[in-house]
C-alpha positions as CSV (number, residue, x, y, z in Angstrom):
1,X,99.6,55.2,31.4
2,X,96.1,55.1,30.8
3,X,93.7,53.9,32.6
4,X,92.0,50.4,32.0
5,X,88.5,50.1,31.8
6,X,85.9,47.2,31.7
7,X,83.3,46.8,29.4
8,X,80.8,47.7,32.1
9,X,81.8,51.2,31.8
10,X,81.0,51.5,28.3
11,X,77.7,53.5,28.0
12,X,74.2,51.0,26.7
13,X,74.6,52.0,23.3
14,X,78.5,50.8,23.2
15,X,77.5,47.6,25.0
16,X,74.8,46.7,22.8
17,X,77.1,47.2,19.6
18,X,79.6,45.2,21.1
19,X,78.2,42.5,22.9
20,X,79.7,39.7,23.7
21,X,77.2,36.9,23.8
22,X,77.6,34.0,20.9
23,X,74.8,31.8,20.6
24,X,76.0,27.7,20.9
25,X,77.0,25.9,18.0
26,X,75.0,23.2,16.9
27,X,71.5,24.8,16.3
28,X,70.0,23.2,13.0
29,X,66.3,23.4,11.4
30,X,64.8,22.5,8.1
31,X,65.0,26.0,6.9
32,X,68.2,27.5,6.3
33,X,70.0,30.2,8.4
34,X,68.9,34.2,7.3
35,X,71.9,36.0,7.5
36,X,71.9,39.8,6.4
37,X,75.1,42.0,6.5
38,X,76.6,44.6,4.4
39,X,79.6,45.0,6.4
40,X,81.7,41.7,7.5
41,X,84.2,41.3,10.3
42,X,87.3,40.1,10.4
43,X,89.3,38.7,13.4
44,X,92.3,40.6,12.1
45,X,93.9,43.2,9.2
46,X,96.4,39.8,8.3
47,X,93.2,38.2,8.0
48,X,91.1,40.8,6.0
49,X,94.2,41.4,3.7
50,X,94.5,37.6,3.3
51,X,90.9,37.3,1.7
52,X,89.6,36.8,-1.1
53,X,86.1,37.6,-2.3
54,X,86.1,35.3,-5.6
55,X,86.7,32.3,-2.8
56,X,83.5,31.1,-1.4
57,X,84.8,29.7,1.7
58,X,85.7,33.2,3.1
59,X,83.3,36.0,3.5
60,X,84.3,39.6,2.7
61,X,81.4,42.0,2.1
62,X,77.6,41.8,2.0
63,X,77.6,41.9,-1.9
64,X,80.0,39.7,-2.5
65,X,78.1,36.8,-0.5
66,X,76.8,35.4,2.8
67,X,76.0,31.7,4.2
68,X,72.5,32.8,3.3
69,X,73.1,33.7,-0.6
70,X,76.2,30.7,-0.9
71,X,73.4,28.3,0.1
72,X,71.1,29.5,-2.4
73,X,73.4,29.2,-5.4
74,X,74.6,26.1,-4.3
75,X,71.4,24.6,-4.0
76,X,70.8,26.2,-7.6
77,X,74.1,25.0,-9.7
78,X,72.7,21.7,-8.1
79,X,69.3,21.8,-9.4
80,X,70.8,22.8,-13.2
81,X,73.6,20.1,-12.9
82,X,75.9,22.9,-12.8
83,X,79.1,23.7,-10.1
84,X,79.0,27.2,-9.5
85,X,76.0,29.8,-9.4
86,X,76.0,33.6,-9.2
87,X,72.5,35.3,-8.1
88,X,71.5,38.7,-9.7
89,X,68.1,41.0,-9.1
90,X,66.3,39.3,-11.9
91,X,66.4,37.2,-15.2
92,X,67.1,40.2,-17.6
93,X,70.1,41.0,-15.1
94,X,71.5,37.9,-15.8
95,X,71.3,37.9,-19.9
96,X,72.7,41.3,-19.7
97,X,75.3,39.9,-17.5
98,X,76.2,37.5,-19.5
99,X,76.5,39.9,-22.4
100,X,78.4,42.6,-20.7
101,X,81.1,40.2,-19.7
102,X,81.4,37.9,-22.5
103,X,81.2,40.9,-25.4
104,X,83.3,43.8,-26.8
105,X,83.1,45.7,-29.3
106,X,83.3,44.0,-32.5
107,X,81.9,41.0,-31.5
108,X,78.8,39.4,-32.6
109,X,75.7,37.7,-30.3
110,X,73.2,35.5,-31.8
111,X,69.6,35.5,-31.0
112,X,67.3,33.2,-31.6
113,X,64.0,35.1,-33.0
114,X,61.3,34.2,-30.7
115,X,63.5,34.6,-27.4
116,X,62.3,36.5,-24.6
117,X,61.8,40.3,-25.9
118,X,63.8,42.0,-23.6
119,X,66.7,39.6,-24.6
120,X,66.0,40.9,-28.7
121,X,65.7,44.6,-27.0
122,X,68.5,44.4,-25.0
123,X,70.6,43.6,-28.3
124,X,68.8,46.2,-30.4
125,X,69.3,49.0,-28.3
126,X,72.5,49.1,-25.8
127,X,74.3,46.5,-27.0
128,X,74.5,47.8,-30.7
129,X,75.2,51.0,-29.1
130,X,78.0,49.2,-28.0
131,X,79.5,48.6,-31.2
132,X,78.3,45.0,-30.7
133,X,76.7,43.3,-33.3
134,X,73.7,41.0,-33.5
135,X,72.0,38.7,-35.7
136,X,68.8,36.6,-35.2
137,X,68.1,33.4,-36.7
138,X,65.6,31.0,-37.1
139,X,65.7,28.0,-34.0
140,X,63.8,25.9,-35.7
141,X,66.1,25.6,-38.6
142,X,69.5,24.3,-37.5
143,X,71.0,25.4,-41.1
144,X,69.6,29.5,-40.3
145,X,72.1,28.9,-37.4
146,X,74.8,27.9,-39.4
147,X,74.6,30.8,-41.9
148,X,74.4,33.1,-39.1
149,X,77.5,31.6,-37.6
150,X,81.2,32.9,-38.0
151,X,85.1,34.0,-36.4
152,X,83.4,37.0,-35.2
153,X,80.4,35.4,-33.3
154,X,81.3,34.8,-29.7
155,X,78.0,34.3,-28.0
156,X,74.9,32.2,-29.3
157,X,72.0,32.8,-27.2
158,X,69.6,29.6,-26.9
159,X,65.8,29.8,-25.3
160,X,63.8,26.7,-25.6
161,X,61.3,26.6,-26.1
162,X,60.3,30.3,-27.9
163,X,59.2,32.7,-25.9
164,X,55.0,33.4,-26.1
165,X,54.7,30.8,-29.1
166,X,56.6,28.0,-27.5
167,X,58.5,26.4,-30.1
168,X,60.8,23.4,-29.1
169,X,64.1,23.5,-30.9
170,X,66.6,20.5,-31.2
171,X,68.8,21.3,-28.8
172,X,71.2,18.9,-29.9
173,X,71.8,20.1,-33.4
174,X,72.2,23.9,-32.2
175,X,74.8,22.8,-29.8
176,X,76.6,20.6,-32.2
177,X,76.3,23.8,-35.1
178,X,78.1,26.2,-32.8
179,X,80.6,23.3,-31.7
180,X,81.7,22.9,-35.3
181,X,81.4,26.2,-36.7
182,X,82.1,28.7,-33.9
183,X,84.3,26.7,-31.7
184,X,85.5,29.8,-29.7
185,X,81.8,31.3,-29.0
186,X,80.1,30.5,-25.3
187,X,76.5,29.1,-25.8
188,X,74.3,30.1,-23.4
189,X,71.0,28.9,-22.6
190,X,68.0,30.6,-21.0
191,X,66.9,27.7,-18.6
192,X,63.7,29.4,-17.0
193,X,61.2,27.1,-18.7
194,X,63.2,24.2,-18.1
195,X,63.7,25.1,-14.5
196,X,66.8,22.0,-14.5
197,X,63.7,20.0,-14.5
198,X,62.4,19.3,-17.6
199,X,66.0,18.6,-19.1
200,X,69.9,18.6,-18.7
201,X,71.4,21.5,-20.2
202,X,75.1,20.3,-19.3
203,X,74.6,17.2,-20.8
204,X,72.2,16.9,-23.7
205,X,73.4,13.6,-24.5
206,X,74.3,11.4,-21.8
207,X,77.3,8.9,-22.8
208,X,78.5,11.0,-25.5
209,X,81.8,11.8,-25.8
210,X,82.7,14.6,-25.9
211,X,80.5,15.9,-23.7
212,X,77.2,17.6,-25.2
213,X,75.9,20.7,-23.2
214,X,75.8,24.4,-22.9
215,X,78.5,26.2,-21.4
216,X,76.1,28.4,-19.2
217,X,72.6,28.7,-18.3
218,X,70.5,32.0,-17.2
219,X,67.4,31.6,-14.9
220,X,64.7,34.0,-14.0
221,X,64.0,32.6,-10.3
222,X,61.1,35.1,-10.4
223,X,59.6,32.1,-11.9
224,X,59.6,28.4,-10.7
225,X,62.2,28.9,-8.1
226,X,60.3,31.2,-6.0
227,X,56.8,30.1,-7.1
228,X,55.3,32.6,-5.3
229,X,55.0,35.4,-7.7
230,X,56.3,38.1,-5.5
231,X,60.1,37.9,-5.6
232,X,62.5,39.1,-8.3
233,X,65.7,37.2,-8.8
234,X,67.6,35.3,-11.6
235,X,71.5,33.5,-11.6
236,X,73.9,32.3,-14.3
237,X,75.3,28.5,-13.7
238,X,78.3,27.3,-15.4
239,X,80.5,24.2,-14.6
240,X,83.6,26.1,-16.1
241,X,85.9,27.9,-13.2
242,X,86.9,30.2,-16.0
243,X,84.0,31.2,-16.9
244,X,82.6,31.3,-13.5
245,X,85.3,33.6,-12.3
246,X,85.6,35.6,-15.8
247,X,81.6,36.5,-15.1
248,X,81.8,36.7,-11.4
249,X,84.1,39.9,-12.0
250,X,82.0,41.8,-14.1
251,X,79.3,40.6,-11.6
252,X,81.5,42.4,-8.7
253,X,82.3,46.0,-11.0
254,X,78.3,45.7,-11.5
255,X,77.2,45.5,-7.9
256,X,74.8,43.0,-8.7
257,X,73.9,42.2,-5.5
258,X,70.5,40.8,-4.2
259,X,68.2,41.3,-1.1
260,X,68.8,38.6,1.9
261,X,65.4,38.9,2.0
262,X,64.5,37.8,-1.2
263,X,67.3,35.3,-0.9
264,X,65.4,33.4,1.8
265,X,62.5,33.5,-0.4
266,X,63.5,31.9,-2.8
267,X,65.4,28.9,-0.6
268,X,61.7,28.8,0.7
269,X,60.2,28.2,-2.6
270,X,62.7,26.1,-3.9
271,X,62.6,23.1,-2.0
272,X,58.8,22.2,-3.2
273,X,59.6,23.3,-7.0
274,X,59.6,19.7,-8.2
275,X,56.2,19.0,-6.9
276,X,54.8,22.5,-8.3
277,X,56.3,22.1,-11.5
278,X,55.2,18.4,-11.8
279,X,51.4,19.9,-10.3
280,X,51.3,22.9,-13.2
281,X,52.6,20.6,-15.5
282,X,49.9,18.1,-15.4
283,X,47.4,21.2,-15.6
284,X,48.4,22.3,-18.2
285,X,48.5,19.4,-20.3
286,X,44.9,18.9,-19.4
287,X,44.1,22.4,-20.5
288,X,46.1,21.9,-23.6
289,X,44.0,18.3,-24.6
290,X,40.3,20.5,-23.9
291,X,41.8,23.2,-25.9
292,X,42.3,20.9,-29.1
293,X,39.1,20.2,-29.0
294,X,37.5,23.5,-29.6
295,X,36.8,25.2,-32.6
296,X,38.0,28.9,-31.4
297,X,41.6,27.6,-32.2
298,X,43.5,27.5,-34.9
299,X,46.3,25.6,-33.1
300,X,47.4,24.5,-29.6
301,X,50.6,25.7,-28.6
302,X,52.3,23.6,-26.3
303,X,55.5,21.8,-26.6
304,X,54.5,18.3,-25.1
305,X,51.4,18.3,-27.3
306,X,51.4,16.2,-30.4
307,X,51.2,18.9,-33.2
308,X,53.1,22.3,-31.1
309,X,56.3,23.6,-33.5
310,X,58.8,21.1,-32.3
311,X,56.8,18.7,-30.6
312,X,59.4,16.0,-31.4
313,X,62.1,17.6,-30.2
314,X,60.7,17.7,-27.0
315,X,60.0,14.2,-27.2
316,X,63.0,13.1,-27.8
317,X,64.9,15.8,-25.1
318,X,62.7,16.6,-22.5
319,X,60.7,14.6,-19.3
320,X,58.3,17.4,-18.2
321,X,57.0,21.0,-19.6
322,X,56.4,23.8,-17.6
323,X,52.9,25.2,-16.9
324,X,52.3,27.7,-20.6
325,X,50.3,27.1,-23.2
326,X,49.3,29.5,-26.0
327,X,46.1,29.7,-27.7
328,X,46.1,30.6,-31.1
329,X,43.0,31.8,-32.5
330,X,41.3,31.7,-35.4
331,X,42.0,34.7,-37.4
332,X,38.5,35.5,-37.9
333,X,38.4,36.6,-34.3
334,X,39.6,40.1,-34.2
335,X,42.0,41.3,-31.9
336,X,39.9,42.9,-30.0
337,X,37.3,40.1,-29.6
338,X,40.0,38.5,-28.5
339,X,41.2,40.4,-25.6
340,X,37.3,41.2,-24.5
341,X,37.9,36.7,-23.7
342,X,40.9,37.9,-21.8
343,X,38.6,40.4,-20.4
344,X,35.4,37.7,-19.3
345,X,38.2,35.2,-17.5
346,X,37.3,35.2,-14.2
347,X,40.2,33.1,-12.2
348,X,43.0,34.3,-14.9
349,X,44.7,37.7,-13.8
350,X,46.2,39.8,-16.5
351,X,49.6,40.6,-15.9
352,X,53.2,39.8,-17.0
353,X,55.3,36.6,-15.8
354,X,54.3,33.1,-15.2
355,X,54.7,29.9,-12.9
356,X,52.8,31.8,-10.0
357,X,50.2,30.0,-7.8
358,X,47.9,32.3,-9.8
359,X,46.5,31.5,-13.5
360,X,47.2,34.8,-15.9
361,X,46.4,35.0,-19.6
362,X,48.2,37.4,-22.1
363,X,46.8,38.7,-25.6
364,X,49.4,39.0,-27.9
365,X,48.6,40.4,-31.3
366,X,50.4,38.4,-34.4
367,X,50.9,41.9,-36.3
368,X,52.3,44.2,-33.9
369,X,53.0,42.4,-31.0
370,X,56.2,40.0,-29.9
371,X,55.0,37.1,-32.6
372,X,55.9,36.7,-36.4
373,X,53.3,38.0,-38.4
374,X,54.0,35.6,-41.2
375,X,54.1,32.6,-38.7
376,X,50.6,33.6,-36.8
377,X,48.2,35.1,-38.4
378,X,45.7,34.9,-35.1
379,X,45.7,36.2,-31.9
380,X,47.9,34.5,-30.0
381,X,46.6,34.3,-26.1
382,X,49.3,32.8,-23.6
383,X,48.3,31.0,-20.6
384,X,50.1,30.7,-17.0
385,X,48.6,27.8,-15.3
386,X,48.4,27.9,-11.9
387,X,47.9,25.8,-8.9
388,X,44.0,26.1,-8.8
389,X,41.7,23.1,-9.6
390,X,42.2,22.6,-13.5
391,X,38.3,21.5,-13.7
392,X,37.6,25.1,-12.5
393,X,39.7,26.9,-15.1
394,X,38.4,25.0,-18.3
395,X,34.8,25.9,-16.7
396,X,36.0,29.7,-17.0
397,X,37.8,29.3,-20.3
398,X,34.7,27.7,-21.3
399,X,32.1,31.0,-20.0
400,X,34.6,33.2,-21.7
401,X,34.4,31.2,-24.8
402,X,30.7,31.5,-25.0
403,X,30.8,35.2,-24.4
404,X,33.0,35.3,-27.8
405,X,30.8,33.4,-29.5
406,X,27.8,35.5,-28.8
């Protein structure tokens, strides 16, 4: 028989691992518990065999989800007016996501042709590798989305507004195209301007019947979510169980998983979005009014000023815009007096991404760059408006302006 022994007898580094202390229930803040684990325990094999990892009121693994990360996403399907959230490492995880799930060889994915370039890219390269096929068409022109749909389209890809030159589409009349000719295809909606703030992308038209809305939405939390340009994140939201569970199995044979600490992050950020979105928002509509006036422009791309590509549209859909505007030049700038402006801005950073508490400004040239050459023939310069005082930025655009002029 052997001999019984008592946990004092274990050596410190046994008693540490398996201590027995559990703090009291009962403990509650503002901010939301940090848990971090890879591997989770269970109080028994019947009760790790009876689990299920697709439930969310069990925990099996790390990846697969914490109280930290089920927070988070359910914080997040609230915020988009959605009922179930996934979380992957970043934006372009969660288009390609979408895409790997959703798509087989075969099938077709429509693009719109001023979405996010790594969206375009992503199609272009691995996905036609794939024997998938894409078209593009024309968002501002309901009837290019017709022609371009069919049986073999089974995803439609929606971004408003356009990536870098910020045209607003009609929402409504894209949904309603695919609804009618490409009943069996999912459309998805890149929400990351929108932020589930500026509109409802489960129910464009509230009253209607049947319901008018996209079936899923992507977001790049890098963004607006986490506000504090140092995290990199993104989900998908759906209201759909089918769908939810149909990508939350490719999102399991991925691994998608993302850091706790990023995770906590992002909770962090997200409960002051609505005031930093209203805050950049404002801004940038300021920035946008002093930017008509000047003679440097050829237009004022913004999709809550009166004149932007789809102005109305936003009009009639949206309640806020998010902190980007794009500057197009005059084409008698060249290029490269253009990015020497970039250059001169003084509280304006130069990098990639947006919605920061830092300005940035972008050059984008209309002839090689990301922007249709036959659309812009300027320079196209896009703003990130940040949370410094707006009076101070103008003064800078303003220096920098003067500088070009000379």
């Amino acid at each position: 028989m052997a001999e019984s022994r008592d946990a004092h007898d274990d050596a410190p580094s046994t008693r540490q691992i398996h201590h027995g202390y559990v703090p009291p229930a009962g403990f509650a803040a503002v901010a939301p518990a940090m848990h971090r684990a890879s591997t989770v325990l269970f109080k028994d094999v019947a009760a790790m065999r009876a689990s299920s990892w697709l439930d969310k009121d069990t925990y099996t693994y790390g990846l697969h989800g914490t109280p930290t990360s089920f927070t988070l996403e359910a914080r997040l399907a609230t915020l988009e007016g959605g009922t179930h959230a996934m979380l992957v490492p970043s934006g372009l995880a969660a288009i390609a996501l979408v895409d790997q799930s959703l798509l087989s060889s075969g099938d077709t994915v429509l693009i719109p042709s001023n979405a996010y370039f790594p969206n375009r890219s992503l199609a272009t390269h691995e996905l036609a590798r794939w024997g998938i096929v894409h078209r593009f068409y024309d968002p501002m022109d309901v009837e290019s989305l017709r022609a371009a749909l069919g049986e073999d389209v089974r995803l439609v890809w929606i971004e408003p507004p356009g990536s870098v030159t910020l045209e607003f589409p009609d929402l409504r009349a894209l949904v309603r195209a695919v609804r009618a000719h490409a009943p069996r295809a999912v459309v998805a909606l890149d929400n990351t301007w929108g932020s589930g703030i500026a509109f409802d992308a489960f129910d464009l038209e509230p009253g209607a019947t049947p319901a008018l809305g996209v079936d899923l939405t992507i977001h790049a939390l890098t963004k607006y979510p986490s506000g504090g340009a140092d995290v990199m994140m993104g989900s998908v939201v759906t209201r759909s169980q089918a769908l939810h569970d149909q990508l939350a199995l490719s999102h399991c044979r991925l691994g998608l998983g993302v850091g706790p600490n990023d995770v906590e992050l992002v909770l962090r950020g997200l409960q002051t979005v609505a005031l930093r979105y209203a805050a950049q928002d404002a801004s940038t509509r300021r920035i946008a009014r002093w930017a008509l006036g000047r003679k440097e422009f050829a237009r004022v791309l913004h999709p809550a000023t009166p004149g932007s590509p789809g102005h109305e549209h936003w009009a009639a859909q949206c309640r806020a815009a998010a902190g980007l505007v794009s500057l197009e030049f005059d084409p008698a700038y060249a290029p490269e007096r253009v990015e020497r402006f970039v250059d001169d801005l003084r509280l304006f950073g130069i990098g990639w991404s947006w919605a920061g508490p830092m300005s940035l400004a972008v050059p984008y040239r209309a002839a090689t760059d990301r922007v249709s050459s036959t659309v812009y023939k300027g320079t196209v310069v896009r703003l990130s408006i940040g949370l410094e005082d707006v009076g101070d930025l103008i003064r800078d655009l303003e220096a920098a302006l003067e500088k070009l002029g000379a």
